[in-house]
Every structure is written in C-alpha cells, then in structure tokens.
DRENPA-3360 file (N, C-alpha, C; in nm, 2 decimals, always signed):
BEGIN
1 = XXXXXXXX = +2.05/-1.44/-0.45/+2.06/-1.30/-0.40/+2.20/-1.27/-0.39 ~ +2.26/-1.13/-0.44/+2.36/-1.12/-0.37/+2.41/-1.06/-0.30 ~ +2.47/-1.03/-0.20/+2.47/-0.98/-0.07/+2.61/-0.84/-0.12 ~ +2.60/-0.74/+0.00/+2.70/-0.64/-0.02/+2.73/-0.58/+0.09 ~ +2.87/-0.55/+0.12/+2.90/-0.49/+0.23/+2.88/-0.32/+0.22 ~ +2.76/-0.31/+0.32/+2.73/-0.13/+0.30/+2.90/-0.04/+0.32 ~ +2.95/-0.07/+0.38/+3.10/+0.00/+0.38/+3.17/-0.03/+0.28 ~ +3.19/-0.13/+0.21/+3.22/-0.15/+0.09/+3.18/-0.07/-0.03;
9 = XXXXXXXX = +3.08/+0.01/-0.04/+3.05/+0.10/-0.16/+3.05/+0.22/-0.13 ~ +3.03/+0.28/-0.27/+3.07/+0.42/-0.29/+2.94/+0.45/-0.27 ~ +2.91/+0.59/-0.24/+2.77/+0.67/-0.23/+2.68/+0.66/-0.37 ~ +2.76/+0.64/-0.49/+2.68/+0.65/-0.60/+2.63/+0.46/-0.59 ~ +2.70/+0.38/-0.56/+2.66/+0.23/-0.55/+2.54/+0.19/-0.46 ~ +2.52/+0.32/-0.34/+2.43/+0.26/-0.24/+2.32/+0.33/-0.32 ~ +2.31/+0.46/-0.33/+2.21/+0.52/-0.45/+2.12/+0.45/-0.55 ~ +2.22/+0.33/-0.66/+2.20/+0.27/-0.75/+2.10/+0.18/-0.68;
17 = XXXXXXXX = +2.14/+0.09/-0.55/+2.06/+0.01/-0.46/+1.97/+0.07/-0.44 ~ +1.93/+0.17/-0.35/+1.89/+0.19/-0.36/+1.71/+0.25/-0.41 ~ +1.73/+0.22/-0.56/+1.65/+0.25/-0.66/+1.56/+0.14/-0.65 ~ +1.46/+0.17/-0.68/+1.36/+0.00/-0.68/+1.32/+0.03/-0.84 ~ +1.36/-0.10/-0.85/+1.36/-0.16/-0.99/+1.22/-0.20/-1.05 ~ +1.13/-0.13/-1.10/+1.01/-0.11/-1.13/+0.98/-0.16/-1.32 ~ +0.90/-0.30/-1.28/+0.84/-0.32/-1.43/+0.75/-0.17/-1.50 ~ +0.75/-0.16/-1.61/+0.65/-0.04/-1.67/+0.57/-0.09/-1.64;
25 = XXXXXXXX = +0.48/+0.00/-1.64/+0.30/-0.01/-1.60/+0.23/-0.12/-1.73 ~ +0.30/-0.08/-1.84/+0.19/-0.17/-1.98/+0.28/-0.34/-1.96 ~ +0.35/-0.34/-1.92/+0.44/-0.52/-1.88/+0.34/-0.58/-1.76 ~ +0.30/-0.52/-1.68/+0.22/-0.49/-1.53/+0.08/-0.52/-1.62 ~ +0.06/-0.46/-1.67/-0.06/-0.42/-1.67/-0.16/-0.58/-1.78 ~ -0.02/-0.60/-1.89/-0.02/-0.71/-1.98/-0.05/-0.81/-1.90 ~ +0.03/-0.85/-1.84/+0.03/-0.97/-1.74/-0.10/-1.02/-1.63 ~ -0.12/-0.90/-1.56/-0.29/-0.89/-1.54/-0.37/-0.94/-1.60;
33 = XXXXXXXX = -0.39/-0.86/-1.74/-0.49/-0.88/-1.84/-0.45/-1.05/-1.86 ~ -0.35/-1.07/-1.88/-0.35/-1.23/-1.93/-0.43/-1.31/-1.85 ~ -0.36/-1.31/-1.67/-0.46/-1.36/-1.57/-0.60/-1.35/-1.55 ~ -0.65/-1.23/-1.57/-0.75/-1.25/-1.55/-0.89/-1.33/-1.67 ~ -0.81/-1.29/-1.78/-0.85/-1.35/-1.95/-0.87/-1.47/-1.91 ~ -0.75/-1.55/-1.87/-0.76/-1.71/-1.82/-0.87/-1.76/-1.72 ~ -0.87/-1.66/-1.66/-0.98/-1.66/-1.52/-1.11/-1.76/-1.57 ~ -1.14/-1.64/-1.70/-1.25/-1.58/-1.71/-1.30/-1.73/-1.81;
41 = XXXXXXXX = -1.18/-1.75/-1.88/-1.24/-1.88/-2.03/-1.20/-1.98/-1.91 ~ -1.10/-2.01/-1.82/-1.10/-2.15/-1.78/-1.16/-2.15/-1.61 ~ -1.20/-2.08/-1.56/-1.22/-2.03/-1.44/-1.16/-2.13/-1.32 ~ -1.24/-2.23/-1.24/-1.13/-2.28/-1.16/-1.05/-2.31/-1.14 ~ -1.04/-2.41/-1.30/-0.90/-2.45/-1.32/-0.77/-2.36/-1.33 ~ -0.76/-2.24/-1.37/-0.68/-2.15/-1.40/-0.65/-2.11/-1.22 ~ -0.77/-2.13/-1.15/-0.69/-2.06/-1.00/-0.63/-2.16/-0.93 ~ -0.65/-2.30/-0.98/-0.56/-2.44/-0.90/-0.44/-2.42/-0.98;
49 = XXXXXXXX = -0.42/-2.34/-1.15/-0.29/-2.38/-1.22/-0.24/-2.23/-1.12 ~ -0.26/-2.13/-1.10/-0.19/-2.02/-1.04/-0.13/-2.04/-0.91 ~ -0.25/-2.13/-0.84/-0.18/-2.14/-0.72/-0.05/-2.25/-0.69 ~ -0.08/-2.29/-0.79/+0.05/-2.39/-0.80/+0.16/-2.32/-0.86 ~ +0.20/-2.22/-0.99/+0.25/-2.14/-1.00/+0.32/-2.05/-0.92 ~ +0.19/-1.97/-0.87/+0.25/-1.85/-0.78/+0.35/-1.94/-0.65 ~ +0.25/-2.00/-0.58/+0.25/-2.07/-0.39/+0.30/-2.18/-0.40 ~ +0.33/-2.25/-0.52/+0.42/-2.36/-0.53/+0.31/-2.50/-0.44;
57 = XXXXXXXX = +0.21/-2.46/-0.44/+0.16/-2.57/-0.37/+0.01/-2.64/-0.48 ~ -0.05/-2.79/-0.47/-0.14/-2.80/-0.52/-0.28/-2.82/-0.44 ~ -0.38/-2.74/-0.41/-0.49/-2.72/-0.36/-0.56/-2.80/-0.39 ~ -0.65/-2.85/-0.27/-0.76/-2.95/-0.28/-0.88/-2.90/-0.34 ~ -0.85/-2.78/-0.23/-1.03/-2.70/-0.25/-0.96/-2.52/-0.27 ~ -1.03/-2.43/-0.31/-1.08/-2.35/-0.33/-1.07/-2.28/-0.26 ~ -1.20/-2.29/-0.12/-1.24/-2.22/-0.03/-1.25/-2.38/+0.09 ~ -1.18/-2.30/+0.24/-1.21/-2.38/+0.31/-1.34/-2.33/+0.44;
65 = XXXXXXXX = -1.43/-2.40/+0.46/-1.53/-2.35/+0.53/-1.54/-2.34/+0.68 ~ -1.66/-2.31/+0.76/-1.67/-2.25/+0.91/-1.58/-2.33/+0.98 ~ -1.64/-2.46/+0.96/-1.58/-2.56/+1.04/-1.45/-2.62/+1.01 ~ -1.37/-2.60/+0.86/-1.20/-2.62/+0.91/-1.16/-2.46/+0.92 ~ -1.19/-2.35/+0.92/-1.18/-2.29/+1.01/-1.15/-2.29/+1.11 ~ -1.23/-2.34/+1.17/-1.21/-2.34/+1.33/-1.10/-2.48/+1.40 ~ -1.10/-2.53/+1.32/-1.02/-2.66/+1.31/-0.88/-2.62/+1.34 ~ -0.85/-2.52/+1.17/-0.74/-2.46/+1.21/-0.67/-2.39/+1.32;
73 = XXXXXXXX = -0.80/-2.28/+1.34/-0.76/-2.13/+1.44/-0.76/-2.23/+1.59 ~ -0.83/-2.38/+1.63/-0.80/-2.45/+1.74/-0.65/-2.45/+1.75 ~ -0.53/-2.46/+1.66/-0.43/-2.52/+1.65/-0.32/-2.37/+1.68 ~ -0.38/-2.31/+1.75/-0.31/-2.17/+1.73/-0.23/-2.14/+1.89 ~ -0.10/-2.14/+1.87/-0.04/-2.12/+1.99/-0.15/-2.02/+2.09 ~ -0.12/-2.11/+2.24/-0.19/-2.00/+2.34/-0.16/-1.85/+2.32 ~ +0.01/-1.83/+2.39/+0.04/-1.73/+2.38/+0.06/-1.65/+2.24 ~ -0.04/-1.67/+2.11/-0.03/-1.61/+2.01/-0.22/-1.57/+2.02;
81 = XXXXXXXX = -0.27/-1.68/+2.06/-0.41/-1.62/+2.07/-0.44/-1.52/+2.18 ~ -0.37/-1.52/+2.27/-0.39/-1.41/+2.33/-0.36/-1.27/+2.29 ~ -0.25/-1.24/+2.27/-0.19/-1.17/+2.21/-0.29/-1.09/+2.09 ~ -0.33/-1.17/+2.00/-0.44/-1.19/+1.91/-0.54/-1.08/+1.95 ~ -0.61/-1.17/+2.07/-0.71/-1.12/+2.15/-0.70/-0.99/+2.17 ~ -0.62/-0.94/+2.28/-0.57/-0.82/+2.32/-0.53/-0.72/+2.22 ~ -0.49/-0.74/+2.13/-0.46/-0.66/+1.98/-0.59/-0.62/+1.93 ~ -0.70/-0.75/+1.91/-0.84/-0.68/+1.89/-0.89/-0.63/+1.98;
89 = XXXXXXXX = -0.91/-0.64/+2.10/-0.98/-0.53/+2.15/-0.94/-0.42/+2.16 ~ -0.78/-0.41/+2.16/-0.75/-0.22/+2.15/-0.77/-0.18/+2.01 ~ -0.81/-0.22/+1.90/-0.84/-0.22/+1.78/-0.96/-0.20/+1.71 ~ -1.04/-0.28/+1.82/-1.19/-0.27/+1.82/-1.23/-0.11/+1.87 ~ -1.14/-0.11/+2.05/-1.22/-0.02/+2.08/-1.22/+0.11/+1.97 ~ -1.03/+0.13/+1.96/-1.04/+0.25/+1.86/-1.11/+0.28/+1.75 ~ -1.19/+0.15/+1.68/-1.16/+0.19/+1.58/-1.34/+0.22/+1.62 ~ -1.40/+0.15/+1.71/-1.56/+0.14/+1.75/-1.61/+0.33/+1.80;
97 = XXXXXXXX = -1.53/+0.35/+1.88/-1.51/+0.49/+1.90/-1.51/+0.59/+1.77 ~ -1.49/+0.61/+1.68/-1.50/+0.67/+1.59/-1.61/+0.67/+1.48 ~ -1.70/+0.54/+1.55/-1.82/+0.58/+1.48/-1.90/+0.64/+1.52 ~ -2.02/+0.72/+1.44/-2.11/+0.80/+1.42/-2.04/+0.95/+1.53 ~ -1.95/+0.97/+1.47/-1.90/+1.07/+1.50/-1.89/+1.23/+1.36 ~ -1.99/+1.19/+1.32/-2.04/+1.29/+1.18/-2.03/+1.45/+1.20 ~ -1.98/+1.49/+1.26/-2.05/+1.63/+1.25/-2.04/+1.69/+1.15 ~ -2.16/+1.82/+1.14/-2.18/+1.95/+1.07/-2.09/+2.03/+1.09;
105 = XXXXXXXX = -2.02/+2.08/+0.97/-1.99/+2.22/+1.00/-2.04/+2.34/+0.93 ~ -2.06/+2.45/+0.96/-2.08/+2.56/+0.86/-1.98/+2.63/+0.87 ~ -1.91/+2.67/+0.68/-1.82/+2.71/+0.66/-1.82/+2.81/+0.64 ~ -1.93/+2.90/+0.60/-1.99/+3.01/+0.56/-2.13/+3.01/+0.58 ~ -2.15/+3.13/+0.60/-2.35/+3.13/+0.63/-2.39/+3.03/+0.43 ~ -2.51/+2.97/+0.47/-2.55/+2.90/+0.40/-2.44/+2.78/+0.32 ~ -2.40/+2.73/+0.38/-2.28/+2.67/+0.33/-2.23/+2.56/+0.44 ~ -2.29/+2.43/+0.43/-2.27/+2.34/+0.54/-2.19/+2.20/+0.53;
113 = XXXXXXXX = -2.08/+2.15/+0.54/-2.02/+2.07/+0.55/-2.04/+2.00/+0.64 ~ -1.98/+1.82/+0.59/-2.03/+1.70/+0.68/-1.94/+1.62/+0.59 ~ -1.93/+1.50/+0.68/-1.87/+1.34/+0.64/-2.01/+1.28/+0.68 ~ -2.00/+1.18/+0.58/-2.09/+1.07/+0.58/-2.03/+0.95/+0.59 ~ -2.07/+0.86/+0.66/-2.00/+0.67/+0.65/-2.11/+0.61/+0.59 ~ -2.07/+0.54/+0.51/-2.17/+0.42/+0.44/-2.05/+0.31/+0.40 ~ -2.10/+0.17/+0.44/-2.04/+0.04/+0.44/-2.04/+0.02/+0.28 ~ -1.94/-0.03/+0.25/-1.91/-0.12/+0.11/-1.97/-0.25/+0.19;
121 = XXXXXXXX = -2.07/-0.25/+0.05/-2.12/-0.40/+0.06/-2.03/-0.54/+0.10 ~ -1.90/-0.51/-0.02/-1.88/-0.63/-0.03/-1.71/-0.56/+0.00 ~ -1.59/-0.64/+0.06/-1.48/-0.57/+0.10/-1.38/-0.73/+0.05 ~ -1.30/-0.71/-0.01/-1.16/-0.80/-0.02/-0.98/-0.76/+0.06 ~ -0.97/-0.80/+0.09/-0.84/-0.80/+0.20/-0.75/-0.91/+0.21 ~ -0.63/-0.81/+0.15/-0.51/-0.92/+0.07/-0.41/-0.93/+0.23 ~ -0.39/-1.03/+0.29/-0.30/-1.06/+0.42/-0.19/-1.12/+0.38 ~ -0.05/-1.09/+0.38/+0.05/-1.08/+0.32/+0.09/-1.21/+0.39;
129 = XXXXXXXX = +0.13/-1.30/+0.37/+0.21/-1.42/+0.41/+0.35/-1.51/+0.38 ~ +0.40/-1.41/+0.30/+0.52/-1.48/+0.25/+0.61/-1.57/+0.35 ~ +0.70/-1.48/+0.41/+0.81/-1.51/+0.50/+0.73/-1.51/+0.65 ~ +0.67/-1.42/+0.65/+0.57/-1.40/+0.83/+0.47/-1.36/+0.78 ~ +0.34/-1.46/+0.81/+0.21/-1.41/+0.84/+0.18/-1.26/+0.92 ~ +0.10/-1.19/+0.90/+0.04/-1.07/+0.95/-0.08/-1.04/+0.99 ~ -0.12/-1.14/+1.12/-0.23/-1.12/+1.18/-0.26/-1.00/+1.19 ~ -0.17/-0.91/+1.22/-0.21/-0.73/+1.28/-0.23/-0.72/+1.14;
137 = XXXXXXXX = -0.23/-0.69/+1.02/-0.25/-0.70/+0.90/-0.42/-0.71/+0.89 ~ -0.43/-0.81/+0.89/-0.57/-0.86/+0.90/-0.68/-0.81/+1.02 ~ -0.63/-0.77/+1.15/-0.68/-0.72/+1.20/-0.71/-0.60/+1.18 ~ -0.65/-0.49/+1.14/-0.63/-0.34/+1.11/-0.74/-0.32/+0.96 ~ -0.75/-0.40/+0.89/-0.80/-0.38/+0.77/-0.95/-0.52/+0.83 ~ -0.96/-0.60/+0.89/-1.06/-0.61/+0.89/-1.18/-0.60/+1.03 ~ -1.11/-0.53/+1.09/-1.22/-0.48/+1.21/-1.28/-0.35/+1.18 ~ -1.24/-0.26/+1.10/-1.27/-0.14/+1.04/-1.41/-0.20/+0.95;
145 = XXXXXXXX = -1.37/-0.28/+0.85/-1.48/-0.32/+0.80/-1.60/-0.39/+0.84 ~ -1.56/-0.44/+0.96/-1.70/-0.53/+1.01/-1.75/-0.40/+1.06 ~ -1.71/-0.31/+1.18/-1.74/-0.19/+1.20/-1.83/-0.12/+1.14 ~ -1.78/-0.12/+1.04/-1.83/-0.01/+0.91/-1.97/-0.07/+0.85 ~ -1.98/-0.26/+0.89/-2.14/-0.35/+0.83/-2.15/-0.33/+0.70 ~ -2.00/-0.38/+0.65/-1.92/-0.45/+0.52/-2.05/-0.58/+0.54 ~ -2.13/-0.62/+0.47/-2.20/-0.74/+0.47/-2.12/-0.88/+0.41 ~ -1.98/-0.82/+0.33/-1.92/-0.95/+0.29/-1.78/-0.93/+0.29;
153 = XXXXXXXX = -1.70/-1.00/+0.37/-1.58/-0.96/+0.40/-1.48/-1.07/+0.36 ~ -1.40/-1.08/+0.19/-1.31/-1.15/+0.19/-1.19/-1.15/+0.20 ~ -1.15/-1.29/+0.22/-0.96/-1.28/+0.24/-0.91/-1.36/+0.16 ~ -0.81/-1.30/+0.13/-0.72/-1.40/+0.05/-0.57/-1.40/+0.09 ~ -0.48/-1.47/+0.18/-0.37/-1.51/+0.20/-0.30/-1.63/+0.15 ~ -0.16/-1.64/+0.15/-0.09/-1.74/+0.06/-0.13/-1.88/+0.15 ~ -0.09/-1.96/+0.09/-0.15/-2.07/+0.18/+0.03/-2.09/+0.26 ~ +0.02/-2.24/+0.33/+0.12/-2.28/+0.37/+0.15/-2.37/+0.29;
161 = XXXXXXXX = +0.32/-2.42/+0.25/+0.39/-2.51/+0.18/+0.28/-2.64/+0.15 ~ +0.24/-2.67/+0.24/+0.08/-2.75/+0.22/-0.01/-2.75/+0.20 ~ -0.05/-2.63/+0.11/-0.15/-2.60/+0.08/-0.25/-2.53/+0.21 ~ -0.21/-2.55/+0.29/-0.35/-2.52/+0.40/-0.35/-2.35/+0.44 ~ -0.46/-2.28/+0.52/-0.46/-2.19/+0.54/-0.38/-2.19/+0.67 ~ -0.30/-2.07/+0.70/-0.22/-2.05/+0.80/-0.31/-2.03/+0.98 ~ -0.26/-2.10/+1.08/-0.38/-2.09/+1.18/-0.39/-1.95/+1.25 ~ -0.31/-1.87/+1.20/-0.31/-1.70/+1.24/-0.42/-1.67/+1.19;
169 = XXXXXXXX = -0.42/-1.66/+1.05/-0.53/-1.59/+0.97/-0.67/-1.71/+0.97 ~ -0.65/-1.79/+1.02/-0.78/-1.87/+1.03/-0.86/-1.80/+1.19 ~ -0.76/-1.82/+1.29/-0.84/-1.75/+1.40/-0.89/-1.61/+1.40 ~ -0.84/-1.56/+1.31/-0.83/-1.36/+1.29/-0.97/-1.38/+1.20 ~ -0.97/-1.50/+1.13/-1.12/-1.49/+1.02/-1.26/-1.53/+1.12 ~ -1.20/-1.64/+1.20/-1.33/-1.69/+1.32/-1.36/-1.56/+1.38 ~ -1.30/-1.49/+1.45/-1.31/-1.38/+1.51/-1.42/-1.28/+1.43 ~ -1.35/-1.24/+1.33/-1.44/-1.15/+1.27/-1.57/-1.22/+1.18;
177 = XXXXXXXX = -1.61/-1.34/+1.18/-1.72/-1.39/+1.15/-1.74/-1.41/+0.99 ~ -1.53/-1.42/+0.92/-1.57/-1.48/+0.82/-1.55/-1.69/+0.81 ~ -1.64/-1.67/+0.69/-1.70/-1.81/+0.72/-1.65/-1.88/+0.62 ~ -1.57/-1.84/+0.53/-1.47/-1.93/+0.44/-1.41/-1.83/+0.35 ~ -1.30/-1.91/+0.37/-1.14/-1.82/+0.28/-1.05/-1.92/+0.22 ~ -1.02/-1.87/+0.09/-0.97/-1.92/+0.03/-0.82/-1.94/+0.04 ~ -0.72/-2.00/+0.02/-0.62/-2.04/+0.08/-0.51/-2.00/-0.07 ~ -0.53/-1.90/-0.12/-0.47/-1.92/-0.23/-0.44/-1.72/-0.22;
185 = XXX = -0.33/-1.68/-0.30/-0.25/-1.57/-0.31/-0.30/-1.52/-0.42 ~ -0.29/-1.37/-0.39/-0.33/-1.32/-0.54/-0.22/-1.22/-0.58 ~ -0.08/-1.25/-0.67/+0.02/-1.18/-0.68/+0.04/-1.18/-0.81;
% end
C-alpha cells in the first residue's frame, strides 16, 4: 500500500485518488463466467479450491450445522451478545411494524393503487467479514427477510484464518433460525 500526505498534494493528485479504479464489466464479467463454469464441471471441489484461494484458508466442511452453530455463537462475548440482542429487537420491532401496512389508494375515479408484499422463497445474504465482521450487516438484511416468511434464508461470510465461521455471525444465524452456513466467501 502506499500511503500519502493529504497536504502534500495538489488538487488535481487528490482528484486522481480519488477516482476508483474500476475493472471493465467484460474482465468482471469473464472471470465470473470462469467461476461459475468450474462450479458447475468440478462442483465441490472447485468451492474448497476457491476457498483456499480467495480466504487463504483450507475447509473441512462446506456447511457447518445447528449444533456447531450454537457451539460457536456459545463463545460470543457477553457484552457483544447483548448488544446483539438489543440491536435485534429495535430492528425487529421496526421492521415488524411495517407489516401488513398495504393500503389502497385511488388516484383517479376508477383507478386504484396498492403495494403488495409477497416473500422470496428462497433469500442469500452476503455478511462482509474481511477486517471487521458485521453483525448489524446481517441483522438489517436478515430480520427483514424472516419477517417477510423467506422460507430459506442463506449466508455466506468469509470464514476465520481457521477456517471456522466467525461467532458474530454464528449467533446472528441462531437467532434468526438459520440452521447451517457455509463458512466460505463469495468474491
């Protein structure tokens, strides 16, 4: 990385910074297609060679289930589970309050407007873990969906240097009643 003294540059230097430095969409988009191609001819094996790739780590399993779940989210500082706690319920209640709140309107004689809510069956939710886990992350994006009677709610966050799932996002998955998450990054 190299570092720079903001007073040290000129206005056109901080500008240049700036800029975010953006692959084209067909480089993006190539690279994708590669991964998923591999997916598809080598399948598991291609998500233990990624994960070792991307997360630098080598994975036992796949997916870990209810019970090291809870194994993990046991190991979760007090004062972070509370914290946790209290986060979902102001999160709950907001976001609980907003349902079946549909109304009708008429915009014009014969002319009636409305929102409708209908659950996505099935919902994926990417929880960023790099440098700091983002429980509120995972909260915000998955209390809305249980709400909503998402019948299948997955996650995918980076694992830890050890492969294992982080015990933030293990307690934040107990909570919302998912029952195995894979411990692997999708970047």
């Amino acid at each position: 990385m190299k570092l720079y003294s903001y007073t040290d540059l000129s206005e056109q230097q901080i500008e240049d910074l700036c800029l975010r430095q953006l692959e084209d969409d067909n480089t993006i988009q190539e690279r994708v297609k590669e991964i998923i191609d591999r997916v598809k001819s080598a399948g598991d094996t291609a998500l233990y060679d990624y994960a070792l790739a991307f997360d630098k780590v080598q994975l036992a399993q796949l997916y870990i289930g209810k019970e090291e779940i809870k194994e993990i989210a046991a190991t979760i500082p007090e004062d972070a589970r509370k914290a946790i706690d209290v986060a979902y319920e102001n999160i709950y209640k907001f976001h609980a309050s907003q349902a079946g709140k549909e109304g009708k309107v008429e915009t014009m004689e014969g002319v009636t407007c409305w929102r409708e809510s209908r659950a996505i069956e099935r919902v994926g939710l990417y929880i960023p873990g790099g440098s700091a886990v983002l429980p509120s992350t995972f909260l915000m994006l998955g209390i809305p969906a249980m709400l909503a009677g998402c019948k299948e709610i997955v996650v995918c966050s980076p694992p830890q240097k050890d492969g294992k799932t982080n015990c933030y996002v293990a307690y934040v998955a107990l909570k919302l009643g998912i029952e195995k998450v894979p411990p692997i990054a999708t970047r």
